[in-house]
C-alpha positions in Angstrom: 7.4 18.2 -15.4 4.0 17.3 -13.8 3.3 17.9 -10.2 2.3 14.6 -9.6 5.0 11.8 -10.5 3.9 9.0 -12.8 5.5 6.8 -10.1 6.1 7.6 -6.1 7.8 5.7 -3.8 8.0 6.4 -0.3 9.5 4.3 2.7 9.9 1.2 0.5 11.0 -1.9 2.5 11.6 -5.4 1.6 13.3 -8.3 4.3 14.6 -11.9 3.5 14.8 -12.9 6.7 17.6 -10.9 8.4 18.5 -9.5 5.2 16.7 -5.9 4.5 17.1 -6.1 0.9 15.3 -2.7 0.1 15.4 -0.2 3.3 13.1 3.0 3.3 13.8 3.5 -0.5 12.0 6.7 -1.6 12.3 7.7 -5.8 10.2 9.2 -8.0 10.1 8.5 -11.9 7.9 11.9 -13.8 6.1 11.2 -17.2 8.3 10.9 -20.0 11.4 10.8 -17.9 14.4 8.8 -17.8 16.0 7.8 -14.2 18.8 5.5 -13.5 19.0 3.1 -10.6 22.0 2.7 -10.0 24.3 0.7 -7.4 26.8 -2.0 -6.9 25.7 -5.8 -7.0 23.5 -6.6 -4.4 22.3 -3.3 -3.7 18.9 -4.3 -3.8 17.9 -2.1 -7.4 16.5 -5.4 -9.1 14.5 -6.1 -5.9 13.2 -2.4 -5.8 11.8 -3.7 -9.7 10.3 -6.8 -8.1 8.3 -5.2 -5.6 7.6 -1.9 -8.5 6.1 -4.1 -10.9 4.4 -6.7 -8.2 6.8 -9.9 -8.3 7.3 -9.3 -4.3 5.3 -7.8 -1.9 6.9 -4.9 0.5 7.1 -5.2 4.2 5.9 -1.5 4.4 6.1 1.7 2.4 4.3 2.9 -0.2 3.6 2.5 -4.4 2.0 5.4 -6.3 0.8 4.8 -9.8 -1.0 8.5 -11.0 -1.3 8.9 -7.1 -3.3 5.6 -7.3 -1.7 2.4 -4.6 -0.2 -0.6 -5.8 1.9 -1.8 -3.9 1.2 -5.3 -3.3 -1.2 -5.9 -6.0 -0.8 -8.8 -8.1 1.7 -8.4 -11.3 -0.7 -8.9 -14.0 -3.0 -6.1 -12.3 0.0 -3.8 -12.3 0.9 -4.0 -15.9 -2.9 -3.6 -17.3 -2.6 -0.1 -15.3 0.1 0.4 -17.4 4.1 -1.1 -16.1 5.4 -3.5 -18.2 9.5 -4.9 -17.4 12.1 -6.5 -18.8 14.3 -8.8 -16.7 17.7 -9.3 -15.7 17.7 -13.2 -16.9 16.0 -12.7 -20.1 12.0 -14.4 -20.3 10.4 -15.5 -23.2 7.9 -18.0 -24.0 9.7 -20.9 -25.2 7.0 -22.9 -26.6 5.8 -19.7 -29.1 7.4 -18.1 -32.0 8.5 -14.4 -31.7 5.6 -13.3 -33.3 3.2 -15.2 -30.8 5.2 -13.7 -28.1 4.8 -10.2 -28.9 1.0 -10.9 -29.8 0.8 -12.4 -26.0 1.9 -9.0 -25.1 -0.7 -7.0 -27.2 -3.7 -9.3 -25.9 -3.1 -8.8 -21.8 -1.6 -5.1 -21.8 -3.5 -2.1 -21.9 -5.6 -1.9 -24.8 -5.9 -5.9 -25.1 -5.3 -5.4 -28.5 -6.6 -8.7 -31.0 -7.2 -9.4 -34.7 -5.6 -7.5 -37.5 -4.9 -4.9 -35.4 -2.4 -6.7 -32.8 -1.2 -8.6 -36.0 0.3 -5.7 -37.1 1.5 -4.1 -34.5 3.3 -6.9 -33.7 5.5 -7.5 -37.1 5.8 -3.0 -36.4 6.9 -4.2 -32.7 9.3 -6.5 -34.1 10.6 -4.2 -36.5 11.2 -1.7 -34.3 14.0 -3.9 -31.9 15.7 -5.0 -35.0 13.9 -8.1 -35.1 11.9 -7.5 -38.5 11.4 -10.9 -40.5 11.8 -13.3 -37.6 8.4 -13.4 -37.0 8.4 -17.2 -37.2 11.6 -18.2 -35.5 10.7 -20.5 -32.3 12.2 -18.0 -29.4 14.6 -20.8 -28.3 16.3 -20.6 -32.0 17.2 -16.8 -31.0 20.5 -15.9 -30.2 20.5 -14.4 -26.2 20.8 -10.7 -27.2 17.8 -11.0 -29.5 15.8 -12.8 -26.8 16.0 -9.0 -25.1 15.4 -7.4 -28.0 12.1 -10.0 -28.2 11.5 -9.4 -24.3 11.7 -5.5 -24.9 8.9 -6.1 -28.0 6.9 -7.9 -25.4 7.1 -5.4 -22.9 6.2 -2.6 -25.6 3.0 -4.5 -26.6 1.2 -4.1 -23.3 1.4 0.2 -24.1 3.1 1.0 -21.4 3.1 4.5 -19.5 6.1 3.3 -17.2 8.8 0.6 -18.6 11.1 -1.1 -15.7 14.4 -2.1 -17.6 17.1 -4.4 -15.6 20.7 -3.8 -17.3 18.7 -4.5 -21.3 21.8 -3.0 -22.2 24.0 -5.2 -20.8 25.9 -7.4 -23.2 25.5 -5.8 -26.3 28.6 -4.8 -28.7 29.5 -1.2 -29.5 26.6 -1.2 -32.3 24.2 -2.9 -30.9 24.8 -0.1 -27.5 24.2 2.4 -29.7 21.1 1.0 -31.3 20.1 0.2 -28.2 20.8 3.5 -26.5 18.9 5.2 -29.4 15.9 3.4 -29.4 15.5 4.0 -25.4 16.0 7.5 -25.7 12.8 6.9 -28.6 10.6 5.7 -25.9 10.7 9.6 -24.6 9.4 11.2 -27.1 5.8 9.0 -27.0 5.8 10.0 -23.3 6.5 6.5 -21.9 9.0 6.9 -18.8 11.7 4.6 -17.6 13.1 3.3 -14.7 16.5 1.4 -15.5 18.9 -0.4 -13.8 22.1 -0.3 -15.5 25.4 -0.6 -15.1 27.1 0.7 -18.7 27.7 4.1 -17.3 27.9 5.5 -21.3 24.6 4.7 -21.3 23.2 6.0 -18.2 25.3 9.6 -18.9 23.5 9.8 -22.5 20.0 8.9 -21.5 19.4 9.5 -17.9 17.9 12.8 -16.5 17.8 11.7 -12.9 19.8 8.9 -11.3 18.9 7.3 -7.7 21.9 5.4 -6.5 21.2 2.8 -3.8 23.9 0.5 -1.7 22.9 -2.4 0.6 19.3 -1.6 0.1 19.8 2.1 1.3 19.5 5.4 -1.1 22.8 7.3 -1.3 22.6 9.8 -3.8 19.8 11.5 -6.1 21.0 13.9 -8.9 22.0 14.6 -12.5 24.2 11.5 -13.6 27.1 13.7 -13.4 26.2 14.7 -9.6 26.1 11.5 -8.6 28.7 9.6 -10.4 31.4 12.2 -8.7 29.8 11.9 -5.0 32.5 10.5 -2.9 29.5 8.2 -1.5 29.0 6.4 -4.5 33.0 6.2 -5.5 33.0 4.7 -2.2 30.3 2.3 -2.7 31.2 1.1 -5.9 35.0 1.5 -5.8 36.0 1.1 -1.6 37.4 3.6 1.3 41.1 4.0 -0.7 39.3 5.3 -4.1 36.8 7.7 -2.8 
């Protein structure tokens, strides 16, 4: 591991009126690594994404990208430095065909890639989520799990060094887990690192080196999956008092 994480957070707090949503969150995410965030619903891990990948603004706290601030900065700013997300209620372009989508993606990421080039990397893109041939489908033709897999393409396109995934596992059968558990665990080995929130704990056990557990807004727990799925603070949080 690097000395320098990929992605600090330090101190991270977000309020909705009374509500602290996200209360002095610290977690770090190193190149190429896997961490789980993990809590019960309403925690506060999808806001901790929001304000990550610029959709909110924190009260205080801090954002590191390669030691460089962004916290605050506007969404499309963050993901040209290199975050790109997937959400929990699934966004595609409506009025484009997949293709066109995952060409949006190539065009505004990283490399703003254009011409013959993002053509085909897009039908690769495509191919790669299990979406190969259906370049022309309009994205409201798609059935709900391939809209992920099309929002995951998207995401891919922009070349991203850090990818925010909330619960892209969720809802898929046993095959399509473990295609989709697979081709996460891909995303290592070309040194792109991920932040997930995720509740299919077969998933987080095969994939996650590090897991940050949060509950209402707090962080409870940091360790190995196994560490922290056995702490009697998260049993407690997920599961109440008589269980832990």
């Amino acid at each position: 591991m690097t000395a320098t994480p990929l992605l600090e957070v330090h101190g991270l707090t977000r309020r909705f009126g009374g509500l602290v949503a996200v209360d002095n969150l610290d977690l770090s995410v190193q190149a190429g690594e896997i961490v789980g965030l993990l809590g019960p619903n309403g925690s506060g891990k999808t806001t901790a994404l929001n304000l990550i990948s610029g959709a909110l603004k924190p009260d205080k706290g801090s954002i590191a990208l390669r030691g460089g601030a962004i916290a605050g900065l506007a969404p499309h700013k963050i993901a040209r430095l290199g975050v790109a997300r997937t959400f929990q209620l699934v966004r595609v372009l409506g009025s484009m065909t997949v293709h066109e989508n995952v060409l949006a993606g190539l065009a505004f990421g990283t490399r703003n890639d254009w011409g013959s080039r993002a053509e085909a990397s897009a039908v690769g893109l495509l191919e790669r989520v299990g979406l190969g041939g259906r370049g022309a489908v309009m994205t409201p033709e798609l059935t709900y799990i391939d809209q992920k897999r099309l929002e995951l393409a998207r995401a891919l396109a922009l070349r991203p060094e850090l990818l925010l995934l909330d619960e892209w596992l969720a809802g898929l059968n046993p095959t399509e887990l473990l295609q989709g558990i697979e081709l996460v665990r891909s995303l290592r080995s070309e040194g792109i690192a991920v932040l997930m929130v995720e509740h299919v704990m077969d998933a987080i056990r095969s994939l996650c080196d590090r897991c940050v557990v949060m509950n209402a807004g707090k962080r409870i727990a940091l360790g190995t999956p196994a560490e922290v799925l056995s702490d009697p603070e998260v049993v407690r949080a997920y599961l109440g008092d008589s269980d832990a």
